[in-house]
One Martini backbone bead per residue (centre of mass of N, CA, C, O) as a GRO file, in nm:
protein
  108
    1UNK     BB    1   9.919   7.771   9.064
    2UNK     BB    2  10.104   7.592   8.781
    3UNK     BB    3  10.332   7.416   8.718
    4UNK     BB    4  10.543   7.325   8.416
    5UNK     BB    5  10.892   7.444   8.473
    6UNK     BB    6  11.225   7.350   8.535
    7UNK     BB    7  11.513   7.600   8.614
    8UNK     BB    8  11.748   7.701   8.742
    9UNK     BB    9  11.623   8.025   8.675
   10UNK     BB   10  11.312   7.912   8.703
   11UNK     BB   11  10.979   7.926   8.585
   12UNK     BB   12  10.690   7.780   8.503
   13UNK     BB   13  10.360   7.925   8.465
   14UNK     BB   14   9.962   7.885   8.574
   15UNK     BB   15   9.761   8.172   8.599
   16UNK     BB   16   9.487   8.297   8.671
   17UNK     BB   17   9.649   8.582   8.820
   18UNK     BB   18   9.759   8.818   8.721
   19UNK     BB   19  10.066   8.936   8.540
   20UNK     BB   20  10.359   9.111   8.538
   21UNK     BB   21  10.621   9.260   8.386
   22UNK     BB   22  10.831   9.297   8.711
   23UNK     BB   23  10.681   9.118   8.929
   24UNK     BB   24  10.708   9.026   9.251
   25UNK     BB   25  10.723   8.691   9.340
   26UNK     BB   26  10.658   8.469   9.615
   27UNK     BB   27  10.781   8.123   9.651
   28UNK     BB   28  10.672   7.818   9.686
   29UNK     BB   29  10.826   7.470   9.659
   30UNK     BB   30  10.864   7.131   9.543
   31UNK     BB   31  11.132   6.868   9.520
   32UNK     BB   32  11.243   6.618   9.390
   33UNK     BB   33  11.476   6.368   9.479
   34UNK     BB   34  11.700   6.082   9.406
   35UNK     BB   35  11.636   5.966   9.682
   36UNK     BB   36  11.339   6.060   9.742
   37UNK     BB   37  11.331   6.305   9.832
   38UNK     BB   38  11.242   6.669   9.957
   39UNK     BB   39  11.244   7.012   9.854
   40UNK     BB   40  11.222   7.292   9.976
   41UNK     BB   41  11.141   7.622   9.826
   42UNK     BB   42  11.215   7.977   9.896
   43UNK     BB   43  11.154   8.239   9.676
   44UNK     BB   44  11.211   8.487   9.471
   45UNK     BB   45  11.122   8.693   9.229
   46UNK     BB   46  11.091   8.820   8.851
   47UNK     BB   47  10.864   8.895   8.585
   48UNK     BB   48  10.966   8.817   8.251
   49UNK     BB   49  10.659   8.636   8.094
   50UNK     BB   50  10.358   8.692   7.938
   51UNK     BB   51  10.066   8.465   7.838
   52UNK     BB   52   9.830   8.401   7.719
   53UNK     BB   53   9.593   8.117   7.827
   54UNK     BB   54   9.311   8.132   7.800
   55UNK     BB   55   9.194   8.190   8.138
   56UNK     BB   56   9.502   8.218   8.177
   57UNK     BB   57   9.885   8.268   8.262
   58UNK     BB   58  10.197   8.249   8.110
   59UNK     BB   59  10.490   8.201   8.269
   60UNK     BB   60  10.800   8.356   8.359
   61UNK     BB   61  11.005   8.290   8.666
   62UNK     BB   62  11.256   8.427   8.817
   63UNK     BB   63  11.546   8.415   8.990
   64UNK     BB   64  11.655   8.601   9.242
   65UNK     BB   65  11.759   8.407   9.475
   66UNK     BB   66  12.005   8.176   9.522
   67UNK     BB   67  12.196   7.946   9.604
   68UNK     BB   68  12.452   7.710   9.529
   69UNK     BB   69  12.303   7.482   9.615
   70UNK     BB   70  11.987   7.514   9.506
   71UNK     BB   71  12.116   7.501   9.218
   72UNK     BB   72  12.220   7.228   9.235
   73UNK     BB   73  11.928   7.080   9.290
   74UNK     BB   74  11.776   7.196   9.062
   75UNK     BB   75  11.942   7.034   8.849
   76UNK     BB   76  11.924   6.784   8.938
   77UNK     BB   77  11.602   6.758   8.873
   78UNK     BB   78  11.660   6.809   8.589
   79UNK     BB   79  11.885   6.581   8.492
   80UNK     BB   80  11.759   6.339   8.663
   81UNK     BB   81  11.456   6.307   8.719
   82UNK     BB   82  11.324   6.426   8.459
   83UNK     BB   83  11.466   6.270   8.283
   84UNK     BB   84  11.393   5.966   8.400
   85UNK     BB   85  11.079   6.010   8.277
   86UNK     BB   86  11.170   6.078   7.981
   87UNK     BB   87  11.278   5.782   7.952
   88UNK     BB   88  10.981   5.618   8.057
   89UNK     BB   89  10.842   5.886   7.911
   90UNK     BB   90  10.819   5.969   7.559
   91UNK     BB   91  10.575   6.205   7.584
   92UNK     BB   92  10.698   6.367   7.755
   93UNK     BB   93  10.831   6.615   7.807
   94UNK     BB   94  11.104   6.738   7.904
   95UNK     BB   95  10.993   6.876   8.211
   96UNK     BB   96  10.759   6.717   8.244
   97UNK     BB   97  10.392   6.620   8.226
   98UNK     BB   98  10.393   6.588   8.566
   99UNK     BB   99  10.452   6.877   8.718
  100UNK     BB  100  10.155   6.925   8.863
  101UNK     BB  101  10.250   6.651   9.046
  102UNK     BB  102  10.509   6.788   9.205
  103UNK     BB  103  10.448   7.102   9.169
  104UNK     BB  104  10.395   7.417   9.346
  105UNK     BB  105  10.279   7.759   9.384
  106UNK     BB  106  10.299   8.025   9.639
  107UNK     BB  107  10.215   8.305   9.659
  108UNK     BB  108  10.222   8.647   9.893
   0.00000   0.00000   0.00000
């Protein structure tokens, strides 16, 4: 799988293996922090939406539980580090089109 984009709330990803809406996914990824470190999450999932995209499919999977510091740190990345991004190179995305050389997510 292939990250698209990270929100508070969940992850959009391009996946090769046919995912199902209702699906409890766990993944693992990395996000950079502005320090300059990087944070691993590991937590649940649940799959939100599924969309055919040529090969793949493209989901949108919710976080099932995360902490409320793990939330914040999410938010970090999504306002600053993304952000920064989106002001240094204007054609990437909002959620910046360089996400699958930041963050991949691991199935289990």
């Amino acid at each position: 799988m292939a990250v698209v984009g990270v929100s508070p709330f969940g992850i959009d990803v391009l996946s090769r293996v046919p995912l199902r809406v209702g699906q409890r996914v766990h993944i693992a990824f990395e996000l950079p922090r502005a320090d300059g470190s990087s944070l691993r999450f590991d937590c649940p999932t649940a799959v939100k939406r599924v969309e055919p995209h040529g090969n793949h499919h493209s989901a949108y999977l919710r976080f099932a539980q995360l902490s409320d510091t793990e939330v914040d740190l999410i938010t970090e990345y999504c306002a600053v580090v993304a952000g920064t991004r989106q002001l240094r190179d204007p054609d990437a995305s909002a959620d910046g089109a360089t996400m699958e050389s930041v963050a991949e997510i691991i199935p289990r």
